[in-house]
Backbone atoms as SQL, in Angstrom:
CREATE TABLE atoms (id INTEGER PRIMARY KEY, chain TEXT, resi INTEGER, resn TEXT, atom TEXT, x REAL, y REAL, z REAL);
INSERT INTO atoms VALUES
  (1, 'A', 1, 'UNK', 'N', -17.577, -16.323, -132.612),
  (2, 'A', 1, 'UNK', 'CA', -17.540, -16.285, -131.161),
  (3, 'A', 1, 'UNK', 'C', -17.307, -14.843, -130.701),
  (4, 'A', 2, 'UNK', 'N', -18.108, -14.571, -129.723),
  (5, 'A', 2, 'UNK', 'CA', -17.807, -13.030, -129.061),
  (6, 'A', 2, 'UNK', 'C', -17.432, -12.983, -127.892),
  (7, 'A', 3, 'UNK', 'N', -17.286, -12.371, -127.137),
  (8, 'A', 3, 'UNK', 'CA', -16.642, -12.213, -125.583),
  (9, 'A', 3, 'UNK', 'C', -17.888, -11.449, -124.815),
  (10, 'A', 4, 'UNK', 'N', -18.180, -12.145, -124.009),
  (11, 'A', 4, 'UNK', 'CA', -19.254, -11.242, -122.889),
  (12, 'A', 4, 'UNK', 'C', -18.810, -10.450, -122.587),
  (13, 'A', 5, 'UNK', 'N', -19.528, -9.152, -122.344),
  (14, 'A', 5, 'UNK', 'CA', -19.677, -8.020, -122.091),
  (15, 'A', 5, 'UNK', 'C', -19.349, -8.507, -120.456),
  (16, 'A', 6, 'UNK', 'N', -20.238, -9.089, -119.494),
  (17, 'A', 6, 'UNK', 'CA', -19.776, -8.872, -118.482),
  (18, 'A', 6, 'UNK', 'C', -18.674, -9.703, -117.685),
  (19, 'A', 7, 'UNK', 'N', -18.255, -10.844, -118.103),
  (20, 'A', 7, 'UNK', 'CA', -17.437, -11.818, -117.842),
  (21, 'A', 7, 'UNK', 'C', -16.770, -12.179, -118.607),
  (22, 'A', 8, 'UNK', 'N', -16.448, -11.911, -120.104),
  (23, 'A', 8, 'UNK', 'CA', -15.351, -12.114, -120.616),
  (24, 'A', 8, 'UNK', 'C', -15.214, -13.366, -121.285),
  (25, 'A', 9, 'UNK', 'N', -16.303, -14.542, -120.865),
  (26, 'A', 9, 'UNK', 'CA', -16.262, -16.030, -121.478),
  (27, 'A', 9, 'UNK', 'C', -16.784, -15.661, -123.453),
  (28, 'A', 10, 'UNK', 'N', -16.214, -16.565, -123.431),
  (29, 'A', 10, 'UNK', 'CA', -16.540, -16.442, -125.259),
  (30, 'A', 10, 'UNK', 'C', -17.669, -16.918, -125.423),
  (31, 'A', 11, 'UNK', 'N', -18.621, -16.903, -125.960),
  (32, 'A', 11, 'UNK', 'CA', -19.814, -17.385, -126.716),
  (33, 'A', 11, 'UNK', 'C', -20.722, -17.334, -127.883),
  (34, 'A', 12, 'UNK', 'N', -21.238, -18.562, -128.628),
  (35, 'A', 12, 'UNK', 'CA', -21.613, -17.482, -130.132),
  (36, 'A', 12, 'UNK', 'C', -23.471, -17.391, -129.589),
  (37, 'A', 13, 'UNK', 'N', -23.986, -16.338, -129.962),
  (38, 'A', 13, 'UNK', 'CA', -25.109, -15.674, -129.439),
  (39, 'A', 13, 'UNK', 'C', -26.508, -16.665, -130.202),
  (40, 'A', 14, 'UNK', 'N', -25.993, -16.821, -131.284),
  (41, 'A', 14, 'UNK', 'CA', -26.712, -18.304, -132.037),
  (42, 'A', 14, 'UNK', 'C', -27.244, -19.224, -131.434),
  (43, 'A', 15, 'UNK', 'N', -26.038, -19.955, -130.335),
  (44, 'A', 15, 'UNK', 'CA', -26.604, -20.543, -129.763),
  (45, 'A', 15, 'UNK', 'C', -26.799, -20.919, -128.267),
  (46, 'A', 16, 'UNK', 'N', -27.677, -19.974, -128.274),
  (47, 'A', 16, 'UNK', 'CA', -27.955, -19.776, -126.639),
  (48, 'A', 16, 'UNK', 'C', -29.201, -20.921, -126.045),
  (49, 'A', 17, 'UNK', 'N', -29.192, -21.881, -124.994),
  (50, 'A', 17, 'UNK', 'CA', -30.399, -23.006, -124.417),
  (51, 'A', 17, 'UNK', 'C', -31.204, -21.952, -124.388),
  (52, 'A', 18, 'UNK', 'N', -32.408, -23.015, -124.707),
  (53, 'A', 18, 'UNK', 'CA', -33.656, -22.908, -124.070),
  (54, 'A', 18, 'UNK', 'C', -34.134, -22.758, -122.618),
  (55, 'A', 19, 'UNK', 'N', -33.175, -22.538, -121.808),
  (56, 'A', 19, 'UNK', 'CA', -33.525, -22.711, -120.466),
  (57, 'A', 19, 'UNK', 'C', -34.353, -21.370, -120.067),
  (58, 'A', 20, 'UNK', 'N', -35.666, -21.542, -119.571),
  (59, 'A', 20, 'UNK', 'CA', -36.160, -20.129, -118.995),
  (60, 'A', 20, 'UNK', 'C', -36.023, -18.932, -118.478),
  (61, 'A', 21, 'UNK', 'N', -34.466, -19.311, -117.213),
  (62, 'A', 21, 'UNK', 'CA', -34.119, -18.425, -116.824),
  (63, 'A', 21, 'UNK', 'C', -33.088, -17.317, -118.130),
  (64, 'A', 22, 'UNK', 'N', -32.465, -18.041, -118.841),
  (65, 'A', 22, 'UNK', 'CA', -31.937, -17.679, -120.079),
  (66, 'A', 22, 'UNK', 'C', -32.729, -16.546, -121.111),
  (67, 'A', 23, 'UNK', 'N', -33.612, -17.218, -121.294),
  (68, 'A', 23, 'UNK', 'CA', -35.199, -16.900, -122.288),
  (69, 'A', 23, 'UNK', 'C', -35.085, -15.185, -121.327),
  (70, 'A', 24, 'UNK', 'N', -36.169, -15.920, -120.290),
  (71, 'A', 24, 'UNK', 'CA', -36.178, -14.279, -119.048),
  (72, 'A', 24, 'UNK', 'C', -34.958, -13.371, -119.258),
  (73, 'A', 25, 'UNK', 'N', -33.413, -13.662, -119.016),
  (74, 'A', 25, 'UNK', 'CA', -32.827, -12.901, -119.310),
  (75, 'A', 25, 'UNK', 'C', -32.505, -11.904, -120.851),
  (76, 'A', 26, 'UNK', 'N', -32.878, -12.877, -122.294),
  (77, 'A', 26, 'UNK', 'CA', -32.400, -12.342, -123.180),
  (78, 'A', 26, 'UNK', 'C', -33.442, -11.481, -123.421),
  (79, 'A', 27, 'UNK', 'N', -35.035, -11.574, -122.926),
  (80, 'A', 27, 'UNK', 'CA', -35.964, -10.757, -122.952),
  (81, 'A', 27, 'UNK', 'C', -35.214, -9.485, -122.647),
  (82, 'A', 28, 'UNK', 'N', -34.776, -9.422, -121.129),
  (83, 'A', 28, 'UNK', 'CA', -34.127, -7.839, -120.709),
  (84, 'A', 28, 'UNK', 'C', -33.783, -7.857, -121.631),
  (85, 'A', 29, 'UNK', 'N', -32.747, -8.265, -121.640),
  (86, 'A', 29, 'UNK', 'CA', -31.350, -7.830, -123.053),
  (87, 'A', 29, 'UNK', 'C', -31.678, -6.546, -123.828),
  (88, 'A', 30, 'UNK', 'N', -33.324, -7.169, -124.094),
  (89, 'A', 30, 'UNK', 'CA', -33.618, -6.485, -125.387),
  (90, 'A', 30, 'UNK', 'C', -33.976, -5.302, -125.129),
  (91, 'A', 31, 'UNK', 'N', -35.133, -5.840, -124.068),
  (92, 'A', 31, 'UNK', 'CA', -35.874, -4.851, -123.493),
  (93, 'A', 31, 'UNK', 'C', -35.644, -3.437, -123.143),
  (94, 'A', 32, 'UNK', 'N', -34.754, -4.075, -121.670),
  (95, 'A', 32, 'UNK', 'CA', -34.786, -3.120, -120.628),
  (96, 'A', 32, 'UNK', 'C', -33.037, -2.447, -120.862),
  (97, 'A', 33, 'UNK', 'N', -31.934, -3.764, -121.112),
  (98, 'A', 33, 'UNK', 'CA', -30.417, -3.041, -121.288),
  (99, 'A', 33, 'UNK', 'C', -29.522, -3.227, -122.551),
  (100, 'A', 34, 'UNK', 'N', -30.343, -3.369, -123.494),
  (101, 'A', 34, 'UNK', 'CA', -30.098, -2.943, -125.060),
  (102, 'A', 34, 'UNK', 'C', -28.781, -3.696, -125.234),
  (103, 'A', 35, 'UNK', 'N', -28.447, -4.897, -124.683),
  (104, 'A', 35, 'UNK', 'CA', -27.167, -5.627, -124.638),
  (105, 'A', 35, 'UNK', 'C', -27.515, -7.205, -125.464),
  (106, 'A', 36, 'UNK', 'N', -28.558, -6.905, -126.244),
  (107, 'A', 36, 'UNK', 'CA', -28.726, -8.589, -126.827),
  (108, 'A', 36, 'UNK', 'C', -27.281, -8.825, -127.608),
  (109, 'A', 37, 'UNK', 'N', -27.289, -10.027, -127.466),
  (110, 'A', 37, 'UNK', 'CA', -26.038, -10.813, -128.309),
  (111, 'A', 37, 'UNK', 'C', -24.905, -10.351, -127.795),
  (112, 'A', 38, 'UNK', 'N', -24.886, -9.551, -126.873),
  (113, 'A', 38, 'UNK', 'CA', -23.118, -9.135, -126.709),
  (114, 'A', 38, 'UNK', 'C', -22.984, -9.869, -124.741),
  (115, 'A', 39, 'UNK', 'N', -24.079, -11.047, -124.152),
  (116, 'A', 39, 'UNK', 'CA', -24.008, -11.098, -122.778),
  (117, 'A', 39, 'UNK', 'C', -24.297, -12.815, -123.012),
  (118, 'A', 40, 'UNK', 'N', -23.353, -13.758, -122.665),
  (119, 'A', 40, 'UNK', 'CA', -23.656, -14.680, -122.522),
  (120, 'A', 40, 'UNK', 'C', -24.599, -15.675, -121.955),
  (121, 'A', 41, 'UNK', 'N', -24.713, -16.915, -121.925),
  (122, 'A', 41, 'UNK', 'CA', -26.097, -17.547, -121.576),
  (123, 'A', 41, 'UNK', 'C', -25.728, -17.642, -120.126),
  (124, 'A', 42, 'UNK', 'N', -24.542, -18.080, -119.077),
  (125, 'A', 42, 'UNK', 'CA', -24.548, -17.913, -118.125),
  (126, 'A', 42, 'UNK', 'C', -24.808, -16.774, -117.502),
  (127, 'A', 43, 'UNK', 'N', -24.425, -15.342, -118.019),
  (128, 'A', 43, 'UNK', 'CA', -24.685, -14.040, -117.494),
  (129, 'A', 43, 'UNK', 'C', -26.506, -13.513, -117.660),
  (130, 'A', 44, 'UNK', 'N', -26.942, -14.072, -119.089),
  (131, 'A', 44, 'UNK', 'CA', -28.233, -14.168, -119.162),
  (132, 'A', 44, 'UNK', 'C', -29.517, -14.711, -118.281),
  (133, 'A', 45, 'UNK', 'N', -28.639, -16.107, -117.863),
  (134, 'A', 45, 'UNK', 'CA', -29.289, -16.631, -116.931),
  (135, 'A', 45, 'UNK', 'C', -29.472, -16.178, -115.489),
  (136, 'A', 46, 'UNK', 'N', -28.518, -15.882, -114.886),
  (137, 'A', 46, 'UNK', 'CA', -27.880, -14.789, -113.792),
  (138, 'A', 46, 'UNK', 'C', -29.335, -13.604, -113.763),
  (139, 'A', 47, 'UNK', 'N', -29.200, -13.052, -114.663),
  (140, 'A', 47, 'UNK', 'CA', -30.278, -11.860, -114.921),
  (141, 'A', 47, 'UNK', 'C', -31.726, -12.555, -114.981),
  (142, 'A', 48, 'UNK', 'N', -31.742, -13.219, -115.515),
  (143, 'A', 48, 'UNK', 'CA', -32.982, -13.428, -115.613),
  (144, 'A', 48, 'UNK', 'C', -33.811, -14.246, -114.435),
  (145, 'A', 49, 'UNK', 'N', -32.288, -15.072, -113.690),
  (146, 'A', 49, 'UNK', 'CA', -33.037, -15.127, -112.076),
  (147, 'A', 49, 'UNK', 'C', -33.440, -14.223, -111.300),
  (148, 'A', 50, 'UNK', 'N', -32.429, -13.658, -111.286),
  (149, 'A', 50, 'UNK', 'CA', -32.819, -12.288, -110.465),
  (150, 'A', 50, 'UNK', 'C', -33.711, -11.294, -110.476),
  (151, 'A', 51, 'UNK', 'N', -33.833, -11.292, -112.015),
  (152, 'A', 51, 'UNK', 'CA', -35.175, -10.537, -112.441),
  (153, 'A', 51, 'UNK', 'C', -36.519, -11.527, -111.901),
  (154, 'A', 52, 'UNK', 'N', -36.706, -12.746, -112.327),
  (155, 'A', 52, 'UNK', 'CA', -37.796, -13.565, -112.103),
  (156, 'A', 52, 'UNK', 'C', -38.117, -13.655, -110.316),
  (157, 'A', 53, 'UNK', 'N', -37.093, -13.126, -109.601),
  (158, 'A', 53, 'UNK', 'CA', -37.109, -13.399, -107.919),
  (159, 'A', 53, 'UNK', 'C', -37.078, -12.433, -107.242),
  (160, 'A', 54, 'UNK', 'N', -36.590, -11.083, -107.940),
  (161, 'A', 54, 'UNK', 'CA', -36.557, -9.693, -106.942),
  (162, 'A', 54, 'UNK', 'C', -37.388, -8.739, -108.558),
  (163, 'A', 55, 'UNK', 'N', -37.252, -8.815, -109.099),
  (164, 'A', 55, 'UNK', 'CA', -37.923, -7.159, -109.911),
  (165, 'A', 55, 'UNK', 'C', -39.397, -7.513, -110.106),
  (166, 'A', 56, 'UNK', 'N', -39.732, -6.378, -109.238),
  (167, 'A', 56, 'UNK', 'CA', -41.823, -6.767, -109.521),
  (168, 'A', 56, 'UNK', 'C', -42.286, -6.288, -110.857),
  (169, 'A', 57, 'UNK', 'N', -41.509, -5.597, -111.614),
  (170, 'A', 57, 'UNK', 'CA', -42.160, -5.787, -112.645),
  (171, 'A', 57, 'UNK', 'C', -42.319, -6.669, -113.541),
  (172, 'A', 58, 'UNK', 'N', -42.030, -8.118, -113.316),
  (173, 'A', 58, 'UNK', 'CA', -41.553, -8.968, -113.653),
  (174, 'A', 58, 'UNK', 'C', -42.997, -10.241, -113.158),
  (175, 'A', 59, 'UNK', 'N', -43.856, -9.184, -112.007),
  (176, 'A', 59, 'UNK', 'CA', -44.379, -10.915, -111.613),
  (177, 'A', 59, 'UNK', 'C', -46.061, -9.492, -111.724),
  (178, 'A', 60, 'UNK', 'N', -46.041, -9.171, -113.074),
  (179, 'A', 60, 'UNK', 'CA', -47.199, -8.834, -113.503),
  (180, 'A', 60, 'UNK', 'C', -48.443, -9.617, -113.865);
């Protein structure tokens, strides 16, 4: 178990849902803020709405 980087909840990075907005977020992770495995699936998800609803590079 690790501690999110941005909220502090524990989580093991193993096993993160399938949920899309999730998926969308761990993409950044990788991508764009080099934070995979250390940002939980709620904080993932968070990002990856926001990315999917405001960042145009996103609706290529």
């Amino acid at each position: 178990m690790l501690a999110c980087r941005h909220c502090g909840a524990e989580f093991d990075p193993a096993q993160l849902p399938d949920d899309p907005a999730v998926q969308a977020g761990l993409v950044l992770a990788r991508e764009r803020y080099n934070d995979a495995g250390k940002v939980c699936a709620n904080c993932l998800a968070s990002r990856g709405r926001l990315a999917m609803m405001y960042d145009p590079s996103c609706h290529n």
